[in-house]
C-alpha positions as CSV (number, residue, x, y, z in Angstrom):
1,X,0.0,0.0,0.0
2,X,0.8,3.5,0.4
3,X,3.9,4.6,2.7
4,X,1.7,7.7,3.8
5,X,-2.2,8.8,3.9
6,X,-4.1,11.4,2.3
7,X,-3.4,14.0,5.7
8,X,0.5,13.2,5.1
9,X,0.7,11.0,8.1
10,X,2.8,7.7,7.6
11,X,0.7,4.4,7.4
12,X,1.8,1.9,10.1
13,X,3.4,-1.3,9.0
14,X,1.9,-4.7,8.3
15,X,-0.2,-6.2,9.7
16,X,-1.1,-2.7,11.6
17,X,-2.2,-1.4,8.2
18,X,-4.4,-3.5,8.1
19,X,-7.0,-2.0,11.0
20,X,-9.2,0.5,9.7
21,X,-7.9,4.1,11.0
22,X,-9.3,7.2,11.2
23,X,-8.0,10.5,12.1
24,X,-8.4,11.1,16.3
25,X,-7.2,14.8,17.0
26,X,-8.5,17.2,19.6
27,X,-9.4,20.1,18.0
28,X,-8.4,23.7,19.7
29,X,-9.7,26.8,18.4
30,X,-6.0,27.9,17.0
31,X,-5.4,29.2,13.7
32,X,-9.3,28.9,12.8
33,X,-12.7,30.1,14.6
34,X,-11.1,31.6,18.2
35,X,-7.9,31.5,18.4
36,X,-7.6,30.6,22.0
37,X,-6.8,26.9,21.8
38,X,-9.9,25.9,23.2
39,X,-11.8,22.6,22.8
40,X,-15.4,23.3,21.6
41,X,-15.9,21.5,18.7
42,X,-14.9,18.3,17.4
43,X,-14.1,17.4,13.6
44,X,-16.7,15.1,11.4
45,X,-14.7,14.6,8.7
46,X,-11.5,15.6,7.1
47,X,-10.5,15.6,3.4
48,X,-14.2,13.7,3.1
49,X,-12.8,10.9,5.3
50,X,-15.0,10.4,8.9
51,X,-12.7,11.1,11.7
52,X,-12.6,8.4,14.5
53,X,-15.6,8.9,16.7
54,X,-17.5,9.3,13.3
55,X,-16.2,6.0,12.1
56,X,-16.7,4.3,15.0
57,X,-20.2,5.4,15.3
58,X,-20.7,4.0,11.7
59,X,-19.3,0.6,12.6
60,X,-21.7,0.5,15.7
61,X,-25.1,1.6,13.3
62,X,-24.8,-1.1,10.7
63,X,-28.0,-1.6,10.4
64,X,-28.2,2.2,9.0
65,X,-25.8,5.2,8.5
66,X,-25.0,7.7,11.2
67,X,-26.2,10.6,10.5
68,X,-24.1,13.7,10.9
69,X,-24.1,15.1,14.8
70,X,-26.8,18.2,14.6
71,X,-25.2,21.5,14.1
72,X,-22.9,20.2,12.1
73,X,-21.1,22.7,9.4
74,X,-18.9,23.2,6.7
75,X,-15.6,25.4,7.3
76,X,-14.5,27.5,4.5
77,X,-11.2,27.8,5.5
78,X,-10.3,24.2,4.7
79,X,-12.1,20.6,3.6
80,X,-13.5,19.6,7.0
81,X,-16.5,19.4,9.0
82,X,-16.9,20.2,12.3
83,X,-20.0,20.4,15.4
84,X,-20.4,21.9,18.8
85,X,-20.4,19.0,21.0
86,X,-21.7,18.4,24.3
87,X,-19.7,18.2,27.6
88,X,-21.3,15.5,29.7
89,X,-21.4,16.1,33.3
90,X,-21.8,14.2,37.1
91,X,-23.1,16.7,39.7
92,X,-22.7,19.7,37.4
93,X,-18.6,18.7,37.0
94,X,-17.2,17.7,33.4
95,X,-13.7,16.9,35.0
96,X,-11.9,17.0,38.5
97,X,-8.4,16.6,38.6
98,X,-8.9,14.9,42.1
99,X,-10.5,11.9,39.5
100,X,-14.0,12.2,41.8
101,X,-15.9,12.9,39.6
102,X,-15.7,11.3,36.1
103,X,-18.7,11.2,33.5
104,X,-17.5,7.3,32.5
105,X,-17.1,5.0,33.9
106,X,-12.9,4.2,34.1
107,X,-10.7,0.9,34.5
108,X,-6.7,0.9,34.9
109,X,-5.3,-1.0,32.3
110,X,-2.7,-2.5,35.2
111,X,-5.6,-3.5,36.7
112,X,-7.1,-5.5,33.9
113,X,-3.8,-7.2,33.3
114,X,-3.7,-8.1,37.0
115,X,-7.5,-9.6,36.9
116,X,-8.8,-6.6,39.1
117,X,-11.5,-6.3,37.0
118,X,-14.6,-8.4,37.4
119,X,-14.8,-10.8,34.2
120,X,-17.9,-9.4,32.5
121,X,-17.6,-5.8,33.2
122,X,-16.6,-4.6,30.0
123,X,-18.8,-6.8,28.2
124,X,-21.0,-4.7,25.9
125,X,-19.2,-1.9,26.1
126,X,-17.0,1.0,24.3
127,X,-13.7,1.2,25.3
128,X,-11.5,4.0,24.5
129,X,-7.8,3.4,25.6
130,X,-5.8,6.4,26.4
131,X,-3.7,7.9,28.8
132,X,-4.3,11.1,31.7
133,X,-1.0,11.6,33.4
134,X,-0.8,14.4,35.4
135,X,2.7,15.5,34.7
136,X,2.0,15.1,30.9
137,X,0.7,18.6,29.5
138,X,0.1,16.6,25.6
139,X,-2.8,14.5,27.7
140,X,-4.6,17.5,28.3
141,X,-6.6,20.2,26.6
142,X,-8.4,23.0,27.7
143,X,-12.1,23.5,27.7
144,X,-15.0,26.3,28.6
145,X,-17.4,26.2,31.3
146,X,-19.9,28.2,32.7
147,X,-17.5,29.7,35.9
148,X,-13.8,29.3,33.8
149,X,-12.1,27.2,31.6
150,X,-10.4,23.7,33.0
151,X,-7.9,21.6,31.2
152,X,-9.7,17.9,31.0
153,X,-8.0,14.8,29.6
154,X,-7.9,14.7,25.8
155,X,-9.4,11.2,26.3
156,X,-12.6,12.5,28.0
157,X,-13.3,14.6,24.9
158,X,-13.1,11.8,22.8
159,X,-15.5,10.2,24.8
160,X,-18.3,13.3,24.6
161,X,-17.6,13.7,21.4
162,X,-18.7,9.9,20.5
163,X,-21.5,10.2,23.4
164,X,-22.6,13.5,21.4
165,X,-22.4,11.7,18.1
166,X,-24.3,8.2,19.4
167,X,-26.7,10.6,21.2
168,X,-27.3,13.2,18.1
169,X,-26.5,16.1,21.1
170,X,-25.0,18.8,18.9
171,X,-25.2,22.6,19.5
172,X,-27.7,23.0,16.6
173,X,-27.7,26.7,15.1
174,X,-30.8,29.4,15.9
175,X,-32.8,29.7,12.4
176,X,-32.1,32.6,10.7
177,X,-35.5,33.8,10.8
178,X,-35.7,33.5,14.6
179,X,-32.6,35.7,14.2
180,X,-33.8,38.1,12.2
181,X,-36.9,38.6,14.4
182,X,-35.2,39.0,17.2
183,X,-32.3,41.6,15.4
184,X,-35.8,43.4,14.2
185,X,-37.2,44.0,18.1
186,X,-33.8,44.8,19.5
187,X,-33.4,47.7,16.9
188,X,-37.5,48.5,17.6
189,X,-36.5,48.7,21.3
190,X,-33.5,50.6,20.9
């Protein structure tokens, strides 16, 4: 096959190849739409390929296809797709860095080496595999909440971004007309 993708990324060698992949980045709001490397939306596709949590999503629905998340758009800047995705919360928390509170449920991987897992558990379920170190700033990304913005593990986004895709919970636009209704008091008011 080819030595590199369609992104420029090099493909992994046989038999590794051979496992579909899909692109799994965390976007931040850099050189497009804010420009203060916050998290807020997730990608849908790039260069017309799904990215991971899309992919994934399409491999779980095979009786039908996945839909795209609700709010989902088309960047002019470059060939992608992106949506507002949800942040999932326990007790009003996305993330605490004291690891109480967690949206997911969570298993150590040294732990299901070692059998400290109840056979069963993760029957039926999505696992995502990924790493949270403290110490390791590249685990982490920065987010918005209501009160200030938090760095969460890059892993937990990938899990609300799938939950928001499985769950169709995208941050849909206002209609235009709503808008222009409302644009049309305001000045009235004024």
């Amino acid at each position: 096959g080819n030595a590199f993708t369609r992104n420029g990324e090099e493909n992994p060698p046989y038999p590794l190849n051979q496992i579909p992949q899909a692109v799994a980045s965390v976007h931040k709001d850099g050189l497009i739409f804010g420009k203060d490397n916050v998290t807020r939306r997730a990608l849908v596709s790039l260069y017309d390929r799904l990215t991971f949590e899309m992919a994934l999503a399409s491999r779980l629905h095979t009786h039908d296809e996945v839909p795209n998340p609700p709010g989902t758009y088309q960047a002019s800047d470059n060939n992608a797709q992106y949506f507002m995705f949800k942040l999932h919360q326990t007790g009003g928390v996305v993330y605490d860095p004291d690891y109480e509170t967690f949206p997911y449920a969570r298993y150590s991987f040294v732990d299901l080496i070692e059998g400290k897992i109840p056979e069963g558990t993760l029957e039926g379920k999505i696992v995502l595999v990924g790493s949270y170190q403290r110490e390791n700033p590249n685990d982490f990304t920065m987010i918005n909440t209501r009160s200030k913005q938090n760095l969460i593990p890059k892993i937990l986004v990938h899990a609300n971004v799938l939950d928001s895709i499985l769950n169709e919970q995208g941050v849909t636009p206002v209609p235009t007309a709503f808008t222009a209704v409302l644009c049309f008091l305001l000045s009235v008011i004024v």
